[in-house]
C-alpha positions as CSV (number, residue, x, y, z in Angstrom):
1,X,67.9,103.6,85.1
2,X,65.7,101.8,82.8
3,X,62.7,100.0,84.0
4,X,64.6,96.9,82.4
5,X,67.3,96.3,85.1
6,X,64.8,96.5,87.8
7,X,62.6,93.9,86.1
8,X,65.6,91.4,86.0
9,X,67.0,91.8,89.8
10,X,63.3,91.7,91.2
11,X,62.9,88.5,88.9
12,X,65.5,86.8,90.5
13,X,64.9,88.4,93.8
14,X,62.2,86.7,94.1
15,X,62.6,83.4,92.6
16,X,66.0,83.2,95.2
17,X,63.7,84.2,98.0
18,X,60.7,81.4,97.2
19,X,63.5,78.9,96.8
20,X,65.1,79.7,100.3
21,X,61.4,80.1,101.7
22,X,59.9,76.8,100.4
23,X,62.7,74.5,101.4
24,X,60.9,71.2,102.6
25,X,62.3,68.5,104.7
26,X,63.7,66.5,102.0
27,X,65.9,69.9,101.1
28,X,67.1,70.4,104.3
29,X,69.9,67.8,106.0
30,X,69.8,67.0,109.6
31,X,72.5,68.0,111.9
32,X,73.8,68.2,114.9
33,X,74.4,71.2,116.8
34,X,78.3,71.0,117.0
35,X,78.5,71.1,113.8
36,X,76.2,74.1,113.1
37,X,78.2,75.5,115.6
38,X,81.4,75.1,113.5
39,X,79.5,75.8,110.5
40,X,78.5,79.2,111.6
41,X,82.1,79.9,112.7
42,X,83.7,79.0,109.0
43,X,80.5,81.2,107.4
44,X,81.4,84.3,109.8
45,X,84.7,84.2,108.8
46,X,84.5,83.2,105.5
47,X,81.8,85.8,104.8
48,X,84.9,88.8,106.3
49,X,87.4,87.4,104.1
50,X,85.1,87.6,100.9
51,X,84.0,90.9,101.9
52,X,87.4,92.2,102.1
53,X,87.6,90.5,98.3
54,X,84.8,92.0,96.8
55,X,84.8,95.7,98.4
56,X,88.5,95.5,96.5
57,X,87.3,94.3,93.2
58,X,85.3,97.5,91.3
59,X,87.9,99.7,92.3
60,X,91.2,98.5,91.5
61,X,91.2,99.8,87.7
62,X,89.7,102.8,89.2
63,X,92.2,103.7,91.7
64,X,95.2,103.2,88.6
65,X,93.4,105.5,86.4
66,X,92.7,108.5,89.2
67,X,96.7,107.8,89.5
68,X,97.3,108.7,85.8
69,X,98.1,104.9,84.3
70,X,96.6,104.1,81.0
71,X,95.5,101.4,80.1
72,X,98.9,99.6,78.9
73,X,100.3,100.2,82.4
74,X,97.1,99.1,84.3
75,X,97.2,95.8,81.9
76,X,100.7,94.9,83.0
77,X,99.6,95.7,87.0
78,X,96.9,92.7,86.5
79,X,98.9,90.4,84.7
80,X,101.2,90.7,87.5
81,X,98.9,89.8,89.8
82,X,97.9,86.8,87.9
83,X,101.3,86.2,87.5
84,X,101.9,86.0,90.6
85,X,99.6,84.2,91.7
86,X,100.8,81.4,89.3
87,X,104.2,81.7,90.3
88,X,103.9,81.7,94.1
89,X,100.4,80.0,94.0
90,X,101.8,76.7,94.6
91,X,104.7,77.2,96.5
92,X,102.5,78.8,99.0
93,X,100.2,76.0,99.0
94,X,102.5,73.7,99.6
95,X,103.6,75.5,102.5
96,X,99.8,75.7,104.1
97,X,100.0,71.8,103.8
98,X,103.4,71.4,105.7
99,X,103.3,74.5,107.5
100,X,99.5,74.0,108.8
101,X,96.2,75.9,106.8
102,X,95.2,77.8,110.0
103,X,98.9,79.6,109.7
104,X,98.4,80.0,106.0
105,X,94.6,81.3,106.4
106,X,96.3,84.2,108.7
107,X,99.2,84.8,106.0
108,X,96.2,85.5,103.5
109,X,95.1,87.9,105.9
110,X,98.3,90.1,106.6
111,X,99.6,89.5,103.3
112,X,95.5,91.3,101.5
113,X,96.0,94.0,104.3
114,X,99.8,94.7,102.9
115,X,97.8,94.7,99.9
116,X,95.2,97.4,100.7
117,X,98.1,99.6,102.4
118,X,99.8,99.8,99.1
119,X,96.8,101.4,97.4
120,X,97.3,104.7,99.0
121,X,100.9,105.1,97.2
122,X,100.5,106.5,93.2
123,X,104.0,104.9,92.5
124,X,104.0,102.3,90.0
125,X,106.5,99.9,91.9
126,X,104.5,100.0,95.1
127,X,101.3,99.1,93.2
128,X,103.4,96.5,91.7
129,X,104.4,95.0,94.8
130,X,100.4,95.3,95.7
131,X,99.8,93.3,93.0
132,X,102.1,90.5,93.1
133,X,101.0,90.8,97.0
134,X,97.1,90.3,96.2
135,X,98.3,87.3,94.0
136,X,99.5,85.5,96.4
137,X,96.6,86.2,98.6
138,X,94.7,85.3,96.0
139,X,96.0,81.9,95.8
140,X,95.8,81.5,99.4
141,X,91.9,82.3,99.2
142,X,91.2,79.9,97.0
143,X,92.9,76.6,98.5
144,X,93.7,77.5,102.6
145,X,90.3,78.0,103.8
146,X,89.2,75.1,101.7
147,X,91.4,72.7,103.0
148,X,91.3,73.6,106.4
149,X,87.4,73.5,106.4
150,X,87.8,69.7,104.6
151,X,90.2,68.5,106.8
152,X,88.5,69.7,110.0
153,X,85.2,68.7,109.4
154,X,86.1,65.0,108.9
155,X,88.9,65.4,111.9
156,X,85.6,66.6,114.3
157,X,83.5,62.8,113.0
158,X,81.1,65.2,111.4
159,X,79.4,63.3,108.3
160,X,80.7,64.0,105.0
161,X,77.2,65.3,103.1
162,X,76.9,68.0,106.2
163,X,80.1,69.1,103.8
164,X,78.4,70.2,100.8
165,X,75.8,71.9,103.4
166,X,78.6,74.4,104.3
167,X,80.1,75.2,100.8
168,X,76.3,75.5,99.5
169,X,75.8,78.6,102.2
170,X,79.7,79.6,101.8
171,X,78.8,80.7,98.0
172,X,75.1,81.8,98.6
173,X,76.8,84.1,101.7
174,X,80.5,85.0,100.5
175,X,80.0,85.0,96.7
176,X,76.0,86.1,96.4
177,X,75.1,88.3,99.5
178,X,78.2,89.7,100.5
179,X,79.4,90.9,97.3
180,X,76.0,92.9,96.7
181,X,76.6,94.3,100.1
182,X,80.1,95.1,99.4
183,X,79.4,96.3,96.1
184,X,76.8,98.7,97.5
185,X,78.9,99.6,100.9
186,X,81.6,101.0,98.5
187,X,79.5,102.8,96.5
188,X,78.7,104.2,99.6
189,X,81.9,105.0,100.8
190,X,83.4,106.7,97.4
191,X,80.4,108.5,96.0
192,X,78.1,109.3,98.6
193,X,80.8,109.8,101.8
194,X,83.5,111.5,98.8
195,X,85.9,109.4,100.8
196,X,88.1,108.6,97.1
197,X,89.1,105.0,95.7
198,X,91.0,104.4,98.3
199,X,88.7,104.0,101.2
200,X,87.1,100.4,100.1
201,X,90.3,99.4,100.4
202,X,90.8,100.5,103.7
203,X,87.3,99.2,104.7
204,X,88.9,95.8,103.5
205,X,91.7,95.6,105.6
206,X,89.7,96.3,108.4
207,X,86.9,93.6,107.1
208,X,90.6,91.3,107.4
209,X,91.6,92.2,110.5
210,X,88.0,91.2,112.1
211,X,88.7,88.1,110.2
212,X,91.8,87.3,111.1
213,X,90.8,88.2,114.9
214,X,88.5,85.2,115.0
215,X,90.8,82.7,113.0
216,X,93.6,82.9,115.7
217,X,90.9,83.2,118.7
218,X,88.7,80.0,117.2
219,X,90.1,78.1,114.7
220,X,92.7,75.1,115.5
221,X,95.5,74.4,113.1
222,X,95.6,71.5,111.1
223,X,98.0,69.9,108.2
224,X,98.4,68.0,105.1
225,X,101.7,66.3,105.5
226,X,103.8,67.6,108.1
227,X,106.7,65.1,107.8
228,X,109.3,67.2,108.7
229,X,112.0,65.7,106.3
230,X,109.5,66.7,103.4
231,X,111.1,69.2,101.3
232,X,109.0,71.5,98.6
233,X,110.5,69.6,95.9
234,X,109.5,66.0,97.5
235,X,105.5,68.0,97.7
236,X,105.6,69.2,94.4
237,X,106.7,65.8,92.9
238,X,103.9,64.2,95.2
239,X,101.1,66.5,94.0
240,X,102.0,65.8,90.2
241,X,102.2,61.8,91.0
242,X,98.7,62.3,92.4
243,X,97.4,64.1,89.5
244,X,99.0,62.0,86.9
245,X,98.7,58.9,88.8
246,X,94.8,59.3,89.3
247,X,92.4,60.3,86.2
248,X,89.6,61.8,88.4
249,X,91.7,64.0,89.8
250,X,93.4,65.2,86.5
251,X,89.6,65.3,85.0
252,X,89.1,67.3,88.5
253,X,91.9,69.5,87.4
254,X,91.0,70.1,83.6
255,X,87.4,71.0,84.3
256,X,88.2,73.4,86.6
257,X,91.0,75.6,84.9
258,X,88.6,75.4,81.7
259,X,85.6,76.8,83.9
260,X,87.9,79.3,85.4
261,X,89.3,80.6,82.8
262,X,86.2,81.3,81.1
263,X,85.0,82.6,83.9
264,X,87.8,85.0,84.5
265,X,87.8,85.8,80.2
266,X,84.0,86.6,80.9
267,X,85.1,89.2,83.6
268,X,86.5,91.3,81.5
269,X,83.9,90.9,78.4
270,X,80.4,91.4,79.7
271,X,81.2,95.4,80.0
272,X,82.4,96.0,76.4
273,X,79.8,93.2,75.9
274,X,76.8,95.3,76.9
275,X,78.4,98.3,75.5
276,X,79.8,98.3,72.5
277,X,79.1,102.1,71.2
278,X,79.6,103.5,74.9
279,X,76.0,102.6,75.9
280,X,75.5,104.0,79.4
281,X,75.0,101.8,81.4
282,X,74.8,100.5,84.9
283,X,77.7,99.0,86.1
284,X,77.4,98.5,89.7
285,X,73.8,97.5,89.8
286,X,74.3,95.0,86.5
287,X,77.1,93.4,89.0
288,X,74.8,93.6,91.9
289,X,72.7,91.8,89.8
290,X,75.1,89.3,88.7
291,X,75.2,88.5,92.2
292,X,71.9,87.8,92.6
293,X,71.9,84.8,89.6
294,X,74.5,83.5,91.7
295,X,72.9,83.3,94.4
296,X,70.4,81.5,93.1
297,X,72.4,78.9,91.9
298,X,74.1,78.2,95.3
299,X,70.3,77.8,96.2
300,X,69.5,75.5,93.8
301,X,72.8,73.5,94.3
302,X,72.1,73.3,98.1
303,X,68.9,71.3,97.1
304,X,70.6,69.1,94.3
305,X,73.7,68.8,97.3
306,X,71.1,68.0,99.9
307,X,70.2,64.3,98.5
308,X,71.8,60.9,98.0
309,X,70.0,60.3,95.1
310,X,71.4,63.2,92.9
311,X,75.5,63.4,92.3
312,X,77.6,66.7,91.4
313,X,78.9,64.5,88.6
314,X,76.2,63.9,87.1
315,X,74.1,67.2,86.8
316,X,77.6,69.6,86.2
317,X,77.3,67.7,82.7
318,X,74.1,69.7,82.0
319,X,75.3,73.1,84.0
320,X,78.3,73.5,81.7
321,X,76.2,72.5,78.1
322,X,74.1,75.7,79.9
323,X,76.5,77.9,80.3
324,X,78.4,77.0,77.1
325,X,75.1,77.9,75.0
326,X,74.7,81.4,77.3
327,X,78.5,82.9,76.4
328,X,77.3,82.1,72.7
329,X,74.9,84.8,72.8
330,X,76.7,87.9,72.4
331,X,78.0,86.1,68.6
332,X,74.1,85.2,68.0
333,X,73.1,89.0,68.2
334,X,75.7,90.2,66.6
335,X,74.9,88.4,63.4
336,X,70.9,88.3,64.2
337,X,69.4,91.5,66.1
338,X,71.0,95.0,64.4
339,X,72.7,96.8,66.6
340,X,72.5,100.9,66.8
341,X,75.7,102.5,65.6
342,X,75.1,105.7,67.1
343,X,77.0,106.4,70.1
344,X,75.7,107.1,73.7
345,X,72.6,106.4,74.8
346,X,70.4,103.5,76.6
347,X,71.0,99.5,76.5
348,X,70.1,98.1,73.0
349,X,67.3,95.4,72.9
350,X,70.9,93.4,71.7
351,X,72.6,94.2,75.2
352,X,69.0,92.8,76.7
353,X,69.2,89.4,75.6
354,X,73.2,89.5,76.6
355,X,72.4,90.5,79.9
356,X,69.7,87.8,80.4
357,X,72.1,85.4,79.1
358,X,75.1,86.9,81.7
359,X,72.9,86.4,84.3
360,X,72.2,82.6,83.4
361,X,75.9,81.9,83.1
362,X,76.4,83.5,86.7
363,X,73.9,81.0,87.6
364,X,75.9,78.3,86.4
365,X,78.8,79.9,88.2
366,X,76.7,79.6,91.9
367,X,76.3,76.1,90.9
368,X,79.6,75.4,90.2
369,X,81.2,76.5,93.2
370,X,79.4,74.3,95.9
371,X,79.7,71.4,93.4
372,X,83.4,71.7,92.5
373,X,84.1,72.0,96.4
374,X,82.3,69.0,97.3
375,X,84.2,66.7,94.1
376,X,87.4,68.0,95.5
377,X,86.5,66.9,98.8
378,X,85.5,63.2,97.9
379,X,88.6,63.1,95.2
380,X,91.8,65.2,96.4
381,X,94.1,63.5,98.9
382,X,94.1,65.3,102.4
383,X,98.3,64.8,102.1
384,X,98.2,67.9,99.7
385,X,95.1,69.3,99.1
386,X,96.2,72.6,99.0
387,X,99.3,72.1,96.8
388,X,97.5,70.2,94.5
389,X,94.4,72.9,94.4
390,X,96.6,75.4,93.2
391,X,98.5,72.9,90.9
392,X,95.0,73.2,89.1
393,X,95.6,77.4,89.1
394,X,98.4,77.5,86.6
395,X,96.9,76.4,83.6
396,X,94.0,78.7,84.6
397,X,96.7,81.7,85.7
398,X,98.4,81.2,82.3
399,X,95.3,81.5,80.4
400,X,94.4,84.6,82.3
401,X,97.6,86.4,81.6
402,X,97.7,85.6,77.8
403,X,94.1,86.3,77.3
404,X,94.9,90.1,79.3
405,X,97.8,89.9,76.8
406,X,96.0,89.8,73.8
407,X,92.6,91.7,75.0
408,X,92.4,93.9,72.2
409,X,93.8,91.0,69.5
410,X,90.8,89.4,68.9
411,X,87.3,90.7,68.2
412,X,85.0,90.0,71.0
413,X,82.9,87.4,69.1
414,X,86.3,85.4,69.0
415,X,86.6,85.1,72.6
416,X,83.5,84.4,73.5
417,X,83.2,81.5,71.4
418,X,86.7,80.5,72.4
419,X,85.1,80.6,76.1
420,X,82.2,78.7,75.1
421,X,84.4,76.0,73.1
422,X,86.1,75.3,76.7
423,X,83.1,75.1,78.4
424,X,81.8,72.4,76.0
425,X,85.0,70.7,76.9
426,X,84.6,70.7,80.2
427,X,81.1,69.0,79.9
428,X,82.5,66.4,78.1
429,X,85.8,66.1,80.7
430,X,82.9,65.7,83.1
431,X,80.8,63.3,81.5
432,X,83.9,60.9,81.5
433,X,84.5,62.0,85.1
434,X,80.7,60.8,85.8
435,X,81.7,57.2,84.2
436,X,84.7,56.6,86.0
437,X,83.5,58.2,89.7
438,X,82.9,54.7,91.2
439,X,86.2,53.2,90.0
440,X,88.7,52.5,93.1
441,X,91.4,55.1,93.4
442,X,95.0,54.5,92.1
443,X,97.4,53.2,94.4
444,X,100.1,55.1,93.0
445,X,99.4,57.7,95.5
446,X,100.0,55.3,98.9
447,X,103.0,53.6,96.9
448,X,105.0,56.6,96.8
449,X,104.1,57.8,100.3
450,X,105.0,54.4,101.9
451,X,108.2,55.0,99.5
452,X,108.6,58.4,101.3
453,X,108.6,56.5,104.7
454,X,111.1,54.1,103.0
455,X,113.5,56.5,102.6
456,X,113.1,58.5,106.3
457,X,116.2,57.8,108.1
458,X,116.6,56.0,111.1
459,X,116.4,57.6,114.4
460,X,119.0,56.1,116.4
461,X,118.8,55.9,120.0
């Protein structure tokens, strides 16, 4: 492995340590110890659901090939999980709001370990099932845990900045530390046990099972709107009144699937990316790496979270100009640094500057987590948070799926630009979201509810 690689992840090994190290007073929020108690409670769990996430991840195109797909079979096997997720995303969101997001949080669990289970069956339908299975889970990751964590931190009296404390270690833990641990563990398992592709998936479902364990022993339900005479239908039409009715929230919406998707796109790029005549190169230890500039923008968000003074709106303007300008790279080397032809060999000083600026938009990414967390907090109404979260996944789901579609359509220059197009968007959907952030919220949203309770019929004694 070239000297290079190690250079990078001891670079940012050590500025995430000096930032964790040197955090002064004014970085740090004071709490209370109920609520570090609860906060350690969501990280632990949190932390086992990731896990069981990210020891999946490397794998999964793996496992199809060592089954005999190619590449046109594996391609539909993803799109049905994004599919999927699409599809059922907000039905089952829905569901955790009426149904109660401690139930739903547990569904993720059995319904990833069905998941996993499938994995050890080479026929195409079952891993189809699998798929359309993790979607679902997928959606359920992204919106349950989330909603439950909102809702009962303000339901405990705890004070709404300790909020952004918790998503800032969430990302830093479950999207920075525990995928480079997972990433390494199944390494471990596959190449140097020789247990096969399969077994990260079996160290998943067991990571899920821990999980779920502790959910059901510590976690207490609670709900969006439980009215019992509230049909799907009657949710869905109240998510989309709330997102039409209300701009920050559509903003809130628009940013996100436009961050997302890129982010997603950029998934499936940075390999081909870094490699474009078969350059061998480190895969695992380029993610691990990946990890690490994530990492250390969680840290630096946790700082920017941590005071009054400094608002999500305001510096997510600047993150997404910065990540915009590093998904341009890979178009500025291509038509400024010459690139070897011949095939084989090392990473070209092209892939270098590519991989520096991967590792700066995975920074952004860090950042963006905490941040979009806390402006979904302060601007999504508790009545249907979760149904309204993954209202946001569609566009972001249908974007996916084409762009899987289409992979091989478009030269790689295209898509990157494409990506960093939408991320310049996005800055500008949040400078307009920075404007309005003080503006009183629509009423539209407590019209139609007291219009829901309008309509209830009587109970008659």
């Amino acid at each position: 492995m070239e000297i290079f690689y190690y250079m990078v992840f001891g670079g940012l090994a050590a500025v995430v340590a000096a930032l964790e190290l040197s955090k002064s007073n004014k970085d740090r929020i004071n709490t209370s110890s109920a609520f570090n108690s609860f906060k350690n409670n969501y990280l632990l769990v949190y932390s086992l659901m990731m896990a069981g996430d990210w020891l999946q991840g490397p794998y999964v195109y793996y496992l199809y090939s060592t089954y005999g797909f190619g590449k046109g079979d594996i391609g539909q096997l993803f799109i049905a999980g994004f599919g999927s997720s699409m599809l059922f995303g907000t039905i089952v969101g829905s569901l955790a709001d009426k149904q109660g997001r401690k139930r739903a949080c547990v569904t993720y669990c059995i319904t990833y370990i069905l998941s996993c289970i499938t994995k050890h069956s080479p026929q195409y339908r079952i891993l189809m099932v699998g798929r359309i299975l993790g979607g679902i889970a997928t959606s359920l990751l992204f919106s349950a845990f989330e909603s439950w964590l909102v809702a009962e931190h303000f339901k405990r009296g705890f004070d709404q900045q300790w909020l952004s404390l918790t998503f800032s270690k969430a990302i830093f833990l479950g999207n920075g530390l525990v995928a480079i641990i997972s990433g390494l563990f199944g390494n471990f398992l596959v190449d140097s046990m020789n247990l096969g592709p399969v077994s990260p998936f079996d160290a998943a479902a067991i990571f899920l099972s821990i999980g779920m364990a502790v959910i059901l022993s510590s976690w207490t339900e609670n709900y969006g709107d439980a009215s019992e005479n509230k049909d799907l239908l009657t949710q869905f039409k109240g998510a989309a009144v709330a997102i039409a009715s209300d701009e920050k929230i559509a903003l809130l919406g628009a940013i996100q699937s436009l961050f997302e998707g890129s982010m997603y796109t950029f998934v499936f790029l940075w390999t081909p990316a870094l490699s474009p005549n078969d350059e061998d190169i480190p895969h695992g230890f380029i993610f691990a790496t990946f990890m690490l500039a994530s990492m250390l923008g969680s840290s630096i968000a946790s700082r920017l979270l941590s005071r009054n003074s400094i608002k999500a709106e305001c510096y997510m303007q600047l993150v997404f100009v910065i990540s915009s300008a590093s998904l341009l790279l890979p178009i500025l080397t291509n038509f400024l640094v010459t690139t070897p032809k011949v095939k084989g060999g090392g990473i070209s000083f092209a892939g270098c500057l590519q991989l520096l600026g991967f590792c700066t938009f995975e920074g952004c990414v860090g950042l963006f987590w905490p941040s979009i967390m806390k402006m979904r907090s302060q601007y999504i109404p508790e009545e249907a948070r979760s149904t309204i979260m993954n209202f946001f996944r569609i566009p972001l789901n249908i974007f996916v799926c084409i762009v899987l579609y289409n992979v091989n359509a478009f030269p790689i220059t295209v898509m990157f630009g494409m990506c960093s197009i939408f991320l310049l968007v996005a800055s500008i959907l949040q400078r307009r979201l920075s404007a309005i952030a003080d503006k009183p919220k629509t009423e539209d949203w407590a019209m139609m509810k007291e219009m829901d309770r309008e309509d209830e019929p009587l109970n008659v004694a």
